[in-house]
VEXSENU-410239 format. One record per atom (N, C-alpha, C, O): chain; z, x, y; residue in one letter. Coordinates in Angstrom, 1 decimal, padded with zeros to 4 digits. Layout:
! residues N
(A, (Z, X, Y), A)
...
***
This chain:
! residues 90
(A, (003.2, -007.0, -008.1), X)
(A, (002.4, -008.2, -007.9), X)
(A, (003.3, -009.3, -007.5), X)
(A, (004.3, -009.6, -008.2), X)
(A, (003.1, -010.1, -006.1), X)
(A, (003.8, -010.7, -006.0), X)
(A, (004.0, -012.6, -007.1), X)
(A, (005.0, -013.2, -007.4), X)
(A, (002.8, -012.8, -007.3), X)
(A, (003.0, -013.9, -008.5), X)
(A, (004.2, -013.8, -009.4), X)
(A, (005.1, -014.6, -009.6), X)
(A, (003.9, -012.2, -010.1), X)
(A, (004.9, -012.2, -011.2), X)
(A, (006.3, -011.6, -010.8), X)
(A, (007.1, -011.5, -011.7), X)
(A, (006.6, -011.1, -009.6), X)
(A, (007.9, -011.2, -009.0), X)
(A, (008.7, -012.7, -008.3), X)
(A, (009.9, -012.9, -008.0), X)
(A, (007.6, -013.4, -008.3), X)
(A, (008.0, -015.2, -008.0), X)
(A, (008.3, -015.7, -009.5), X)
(A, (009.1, -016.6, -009.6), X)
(A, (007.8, -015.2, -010.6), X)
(A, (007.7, -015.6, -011.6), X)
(A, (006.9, -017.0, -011.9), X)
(A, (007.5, -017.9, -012.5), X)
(A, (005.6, -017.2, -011.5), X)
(A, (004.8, -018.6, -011.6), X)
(A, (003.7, -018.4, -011.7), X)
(A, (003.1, -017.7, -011.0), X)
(A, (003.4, -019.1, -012.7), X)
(A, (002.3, -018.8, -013.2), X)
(A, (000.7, -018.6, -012.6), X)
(A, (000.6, -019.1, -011.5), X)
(A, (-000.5, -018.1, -013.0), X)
(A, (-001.8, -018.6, -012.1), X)
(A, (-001.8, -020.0, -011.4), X)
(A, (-002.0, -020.3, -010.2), X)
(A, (-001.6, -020.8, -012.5), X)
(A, (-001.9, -022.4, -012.1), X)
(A, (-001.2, -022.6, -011.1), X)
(A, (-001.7, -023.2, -010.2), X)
(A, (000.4, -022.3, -011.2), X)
(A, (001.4, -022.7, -010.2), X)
(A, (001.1, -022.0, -009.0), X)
(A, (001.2, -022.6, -007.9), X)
(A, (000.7, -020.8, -009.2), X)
(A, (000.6, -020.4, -007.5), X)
(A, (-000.4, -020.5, -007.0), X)
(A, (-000.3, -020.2, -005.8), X)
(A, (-002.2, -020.9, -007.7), X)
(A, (-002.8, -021.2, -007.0), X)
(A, (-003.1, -022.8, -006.7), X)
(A, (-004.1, -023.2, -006.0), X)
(A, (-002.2, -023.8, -007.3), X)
(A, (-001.9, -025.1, -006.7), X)
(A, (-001.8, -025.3, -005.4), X)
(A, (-002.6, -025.7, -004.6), X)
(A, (000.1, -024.3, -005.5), X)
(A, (000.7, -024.3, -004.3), X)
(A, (000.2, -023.7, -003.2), X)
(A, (000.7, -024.0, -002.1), X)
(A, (-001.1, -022.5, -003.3), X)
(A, (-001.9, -021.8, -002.0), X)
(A, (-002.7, -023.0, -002.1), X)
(A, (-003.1, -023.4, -001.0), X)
(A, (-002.9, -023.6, -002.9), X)
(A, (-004.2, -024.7, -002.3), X)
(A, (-005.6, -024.1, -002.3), X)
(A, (-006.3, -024.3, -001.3), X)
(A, (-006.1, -023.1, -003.5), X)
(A, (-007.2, -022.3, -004.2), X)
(A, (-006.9, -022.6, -005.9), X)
(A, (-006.0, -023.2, -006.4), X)
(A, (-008.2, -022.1, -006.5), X)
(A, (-008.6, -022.5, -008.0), X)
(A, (-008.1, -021.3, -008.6), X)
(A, (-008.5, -020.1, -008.3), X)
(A, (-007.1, -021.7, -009.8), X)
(A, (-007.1, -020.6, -010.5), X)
(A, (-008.2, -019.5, -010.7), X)
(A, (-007.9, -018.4, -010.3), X)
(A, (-009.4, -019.7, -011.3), X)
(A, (-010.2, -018.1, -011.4), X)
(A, (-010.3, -017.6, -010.1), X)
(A, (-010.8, -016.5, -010.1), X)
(A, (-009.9, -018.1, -008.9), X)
(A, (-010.4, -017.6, -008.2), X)
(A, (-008.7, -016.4, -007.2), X)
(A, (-008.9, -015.5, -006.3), X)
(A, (-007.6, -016.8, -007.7), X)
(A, (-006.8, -016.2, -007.8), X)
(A, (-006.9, -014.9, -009.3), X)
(A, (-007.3, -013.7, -009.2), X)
(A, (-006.7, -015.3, -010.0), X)
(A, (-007.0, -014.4, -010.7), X)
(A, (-008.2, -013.3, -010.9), X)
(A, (-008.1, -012.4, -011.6), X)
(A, (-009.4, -013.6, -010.0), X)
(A, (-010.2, -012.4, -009.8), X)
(A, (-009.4, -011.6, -008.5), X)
(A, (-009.4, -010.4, -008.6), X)
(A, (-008.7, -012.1, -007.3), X)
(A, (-008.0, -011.6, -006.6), X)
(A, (-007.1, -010.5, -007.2), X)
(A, (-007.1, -009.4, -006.8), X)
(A, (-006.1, -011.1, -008.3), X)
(A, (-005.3, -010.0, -009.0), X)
(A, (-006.6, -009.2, -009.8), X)
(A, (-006.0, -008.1, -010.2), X)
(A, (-007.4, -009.2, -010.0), X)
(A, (-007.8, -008.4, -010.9), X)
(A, (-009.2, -007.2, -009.9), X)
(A, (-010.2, -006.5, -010.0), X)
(A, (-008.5, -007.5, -009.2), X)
(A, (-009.3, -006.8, -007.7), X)
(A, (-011.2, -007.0, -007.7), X)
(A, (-012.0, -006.1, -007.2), X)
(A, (-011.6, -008.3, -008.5), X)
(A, (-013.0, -008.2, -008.4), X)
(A, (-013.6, -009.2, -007.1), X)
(A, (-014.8, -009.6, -006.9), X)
(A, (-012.3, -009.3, -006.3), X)
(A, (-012.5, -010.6, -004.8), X)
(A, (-011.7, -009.9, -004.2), X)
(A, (-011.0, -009.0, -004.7), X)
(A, (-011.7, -010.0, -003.1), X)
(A, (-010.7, -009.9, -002.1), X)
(A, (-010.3, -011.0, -001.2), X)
(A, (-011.3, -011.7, -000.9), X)
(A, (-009.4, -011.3, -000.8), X)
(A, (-008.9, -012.5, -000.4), X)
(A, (-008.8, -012.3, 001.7), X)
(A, (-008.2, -011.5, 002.3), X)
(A, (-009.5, -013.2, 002.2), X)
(A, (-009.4, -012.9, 003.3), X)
(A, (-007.8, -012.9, 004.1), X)
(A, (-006.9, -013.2, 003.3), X)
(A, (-007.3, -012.8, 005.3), X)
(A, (-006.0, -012.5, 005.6), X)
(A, (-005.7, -014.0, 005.5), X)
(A, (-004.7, -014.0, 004.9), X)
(A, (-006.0, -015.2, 005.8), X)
(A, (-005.6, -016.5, 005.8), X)
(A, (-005.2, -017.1, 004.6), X)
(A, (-004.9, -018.3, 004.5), X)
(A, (-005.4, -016.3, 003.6), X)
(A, (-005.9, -016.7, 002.0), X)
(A, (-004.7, -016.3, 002.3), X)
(A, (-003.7, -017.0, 002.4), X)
(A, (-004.9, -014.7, 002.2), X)
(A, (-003.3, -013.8, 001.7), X)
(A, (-002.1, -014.2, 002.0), X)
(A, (-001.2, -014.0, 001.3), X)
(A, (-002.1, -014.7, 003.0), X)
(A, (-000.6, -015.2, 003.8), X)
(A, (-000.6, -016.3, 003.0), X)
(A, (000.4, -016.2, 002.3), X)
(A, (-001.3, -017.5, 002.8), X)
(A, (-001.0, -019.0, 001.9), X)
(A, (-000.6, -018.7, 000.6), X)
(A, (000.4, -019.1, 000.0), X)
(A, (-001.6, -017.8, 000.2), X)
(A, (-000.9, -017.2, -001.4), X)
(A, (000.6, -016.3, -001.0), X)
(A, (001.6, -016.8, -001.5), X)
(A, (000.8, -015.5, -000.3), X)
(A, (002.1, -014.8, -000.1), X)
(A, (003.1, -016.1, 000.4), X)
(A, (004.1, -016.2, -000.3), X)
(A, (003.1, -016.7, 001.0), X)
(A, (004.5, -017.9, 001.5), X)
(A, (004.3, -018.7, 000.1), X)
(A, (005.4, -018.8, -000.5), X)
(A, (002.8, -019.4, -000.5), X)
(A, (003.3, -020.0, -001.9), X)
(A, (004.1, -019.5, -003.0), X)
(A, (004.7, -020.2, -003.7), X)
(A, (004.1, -017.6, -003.1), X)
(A, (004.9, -017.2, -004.0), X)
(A, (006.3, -016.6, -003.0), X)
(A, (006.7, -015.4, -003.2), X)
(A, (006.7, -017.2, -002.2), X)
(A, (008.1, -017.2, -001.8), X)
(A, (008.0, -016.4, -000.6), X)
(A, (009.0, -016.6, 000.2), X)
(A, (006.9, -015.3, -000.3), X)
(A, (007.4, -014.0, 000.6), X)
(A, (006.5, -014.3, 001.9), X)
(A, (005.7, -015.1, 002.1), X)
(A, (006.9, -013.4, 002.7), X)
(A, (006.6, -013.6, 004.2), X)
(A, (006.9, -012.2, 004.5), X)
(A, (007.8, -011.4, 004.5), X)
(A, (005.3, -012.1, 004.7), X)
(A, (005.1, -011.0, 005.2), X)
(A, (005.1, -010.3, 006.9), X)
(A, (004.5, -010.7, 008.0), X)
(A, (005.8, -009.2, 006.7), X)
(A, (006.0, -009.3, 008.0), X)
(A, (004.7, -007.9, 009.0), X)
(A, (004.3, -006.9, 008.4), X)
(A, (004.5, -008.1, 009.9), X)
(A, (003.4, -007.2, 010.9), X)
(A, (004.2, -006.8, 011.6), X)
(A, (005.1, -007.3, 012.2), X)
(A, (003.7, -005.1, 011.6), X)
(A, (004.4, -004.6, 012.6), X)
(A, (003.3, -004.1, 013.4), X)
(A, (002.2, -003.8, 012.8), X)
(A, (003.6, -003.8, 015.1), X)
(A, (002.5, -003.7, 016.1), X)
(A, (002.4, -002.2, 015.6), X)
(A, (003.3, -001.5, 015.1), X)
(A, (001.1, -001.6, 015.6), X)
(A, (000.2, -000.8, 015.9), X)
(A, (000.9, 000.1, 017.2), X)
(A, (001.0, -000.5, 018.3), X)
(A, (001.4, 001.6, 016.9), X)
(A, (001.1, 002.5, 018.3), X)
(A, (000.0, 002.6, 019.1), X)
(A, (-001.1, 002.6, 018.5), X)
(A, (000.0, 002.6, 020.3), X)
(A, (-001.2, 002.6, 021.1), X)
(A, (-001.6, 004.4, 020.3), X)
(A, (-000.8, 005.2, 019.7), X)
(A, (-003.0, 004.3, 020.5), X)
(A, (-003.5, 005.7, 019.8), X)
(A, (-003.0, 006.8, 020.5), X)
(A, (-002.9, 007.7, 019.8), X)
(A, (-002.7, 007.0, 021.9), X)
(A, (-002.2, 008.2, 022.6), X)
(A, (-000.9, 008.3, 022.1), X)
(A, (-000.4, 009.3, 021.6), X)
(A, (-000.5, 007.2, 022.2), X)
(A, (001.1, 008.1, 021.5), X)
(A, (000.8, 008.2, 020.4), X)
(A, (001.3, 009.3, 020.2), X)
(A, (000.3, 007.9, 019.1), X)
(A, (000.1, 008.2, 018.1), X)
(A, (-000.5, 009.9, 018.1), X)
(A, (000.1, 010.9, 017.7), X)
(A, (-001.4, 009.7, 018.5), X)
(A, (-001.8, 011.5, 019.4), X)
(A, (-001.1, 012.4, 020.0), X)
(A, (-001.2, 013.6, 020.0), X)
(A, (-000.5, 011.8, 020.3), X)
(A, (001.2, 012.5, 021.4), X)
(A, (001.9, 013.5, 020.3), X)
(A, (002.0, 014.7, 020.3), X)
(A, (002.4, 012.2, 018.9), X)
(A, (003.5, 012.0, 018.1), X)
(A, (002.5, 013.6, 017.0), X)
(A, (003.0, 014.7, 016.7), X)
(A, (001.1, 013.0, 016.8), X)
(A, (001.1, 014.0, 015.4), X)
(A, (001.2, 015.6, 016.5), X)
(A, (002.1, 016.5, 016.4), X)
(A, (000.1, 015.5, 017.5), X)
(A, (000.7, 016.9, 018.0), X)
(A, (002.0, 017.4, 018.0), X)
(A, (002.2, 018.5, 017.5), X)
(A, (002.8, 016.7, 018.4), X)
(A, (004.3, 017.6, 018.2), X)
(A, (005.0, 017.9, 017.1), X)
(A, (006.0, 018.6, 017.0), X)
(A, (004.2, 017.3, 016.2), X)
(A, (004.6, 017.5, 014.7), X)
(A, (004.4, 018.5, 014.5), X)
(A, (005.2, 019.4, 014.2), X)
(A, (002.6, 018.8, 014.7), X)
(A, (002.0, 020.4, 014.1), X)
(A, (002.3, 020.8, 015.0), X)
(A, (001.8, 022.0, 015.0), X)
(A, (003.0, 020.7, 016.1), X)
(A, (003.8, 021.9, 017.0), X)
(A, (004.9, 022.4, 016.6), X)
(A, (005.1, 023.6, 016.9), X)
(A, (005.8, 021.8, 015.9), X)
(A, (007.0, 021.8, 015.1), X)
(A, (006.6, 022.3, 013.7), X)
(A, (007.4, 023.2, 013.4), X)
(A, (005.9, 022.3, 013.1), X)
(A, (005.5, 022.4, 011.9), X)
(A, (004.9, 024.5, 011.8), X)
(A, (005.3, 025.4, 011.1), X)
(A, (004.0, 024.4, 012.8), X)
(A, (003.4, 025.8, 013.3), X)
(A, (004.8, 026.8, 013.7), X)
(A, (004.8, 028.1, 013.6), X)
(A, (005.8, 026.1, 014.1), X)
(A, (006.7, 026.9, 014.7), X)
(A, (007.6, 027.7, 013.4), X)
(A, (008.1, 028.8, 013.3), X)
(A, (007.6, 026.8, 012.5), X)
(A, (008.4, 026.8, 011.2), X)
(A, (007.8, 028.4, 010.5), X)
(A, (006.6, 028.8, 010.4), X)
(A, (009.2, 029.1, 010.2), X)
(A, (008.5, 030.6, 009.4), X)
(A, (008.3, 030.1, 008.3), X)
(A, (008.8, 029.2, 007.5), X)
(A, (007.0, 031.5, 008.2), X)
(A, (006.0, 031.1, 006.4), X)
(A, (006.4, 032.3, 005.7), X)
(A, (006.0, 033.5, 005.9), X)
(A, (007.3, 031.7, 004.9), X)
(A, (007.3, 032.9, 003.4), X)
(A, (006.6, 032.4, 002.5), X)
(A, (006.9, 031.5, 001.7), X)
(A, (005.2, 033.0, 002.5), X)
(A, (004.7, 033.0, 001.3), X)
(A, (005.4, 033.3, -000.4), X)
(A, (006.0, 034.3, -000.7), X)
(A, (005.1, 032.2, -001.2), X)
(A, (005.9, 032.5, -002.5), X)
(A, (005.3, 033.5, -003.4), X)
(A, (004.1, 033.1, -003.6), X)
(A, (005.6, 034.8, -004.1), X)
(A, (004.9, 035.7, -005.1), X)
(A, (004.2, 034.6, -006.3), X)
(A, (004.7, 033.7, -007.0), X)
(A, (003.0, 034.9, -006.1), X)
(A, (002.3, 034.1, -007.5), X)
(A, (002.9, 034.9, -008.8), X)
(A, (003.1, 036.0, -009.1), X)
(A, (003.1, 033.5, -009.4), X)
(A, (003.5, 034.2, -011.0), X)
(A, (002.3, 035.0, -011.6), X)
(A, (001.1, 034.8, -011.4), X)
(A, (002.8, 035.9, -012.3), X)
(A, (002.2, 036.6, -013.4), X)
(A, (001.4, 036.0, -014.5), X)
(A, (001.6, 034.8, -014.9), X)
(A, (000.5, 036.6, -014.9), X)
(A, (-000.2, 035.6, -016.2), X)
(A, (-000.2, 036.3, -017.1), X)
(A, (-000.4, 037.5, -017.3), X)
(A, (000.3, 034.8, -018.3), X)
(A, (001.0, 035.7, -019.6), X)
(A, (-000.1, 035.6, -020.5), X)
(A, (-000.4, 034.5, -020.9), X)
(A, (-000.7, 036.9, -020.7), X)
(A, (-001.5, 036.9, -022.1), X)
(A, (-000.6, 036.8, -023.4), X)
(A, (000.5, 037.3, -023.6), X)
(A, (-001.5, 036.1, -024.4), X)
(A, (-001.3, 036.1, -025.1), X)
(A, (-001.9, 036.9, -026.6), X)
(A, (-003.1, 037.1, -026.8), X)
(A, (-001.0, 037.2, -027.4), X)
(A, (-001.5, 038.1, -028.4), X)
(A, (-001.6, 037.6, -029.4), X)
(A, (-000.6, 037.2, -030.0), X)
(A, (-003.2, 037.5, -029.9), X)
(A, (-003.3, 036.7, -031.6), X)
(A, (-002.3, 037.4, -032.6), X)
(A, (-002.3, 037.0, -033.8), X)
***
């Protein structure tokens, strides 16, 4: 959580986002969700900056997993011997 890796308390970090404590603390307690303009004022008030990274266009994303399970399919399968089951005797 990042509050308690800033180390500041409810009050202090929802001052500094400029929101009401219960209303941060149902945030941590996942019964709100905070929209993305919220998240970022609470994230820079407890020190961090978050960073976005761009999205692959979906074809290469499509491209990428295909060659995986093409890679993946090529790979030999040794099935492992299932263990034995140990009975037990009263």
């Amino acid at each position: 959580m990042i509050r308690r890796r800033s180390g500041l308390t409810q009050a202090e970090l929802a001052r500094r986002a400029g929101i009401v404590a219960p209303v941060l603390s149902a945030y941590e307690r996942g019964r709100r969700e905070p929209g993305a303009d919220t998240f970022l004022r609470v994230a820079a008030a407890a020190g961090f900056e978050p960073r976005w990274q761009p999205m692959l266009d979906p074809v290469v994303q499509g491209r990428r997993l295909a060659d995986v399970l093409t890679l993946a399919e090529a790979l030999p399968y040794r099935p492992r011997p299932m263990p034995r089951a140990r009975l037990r005797r009263a």
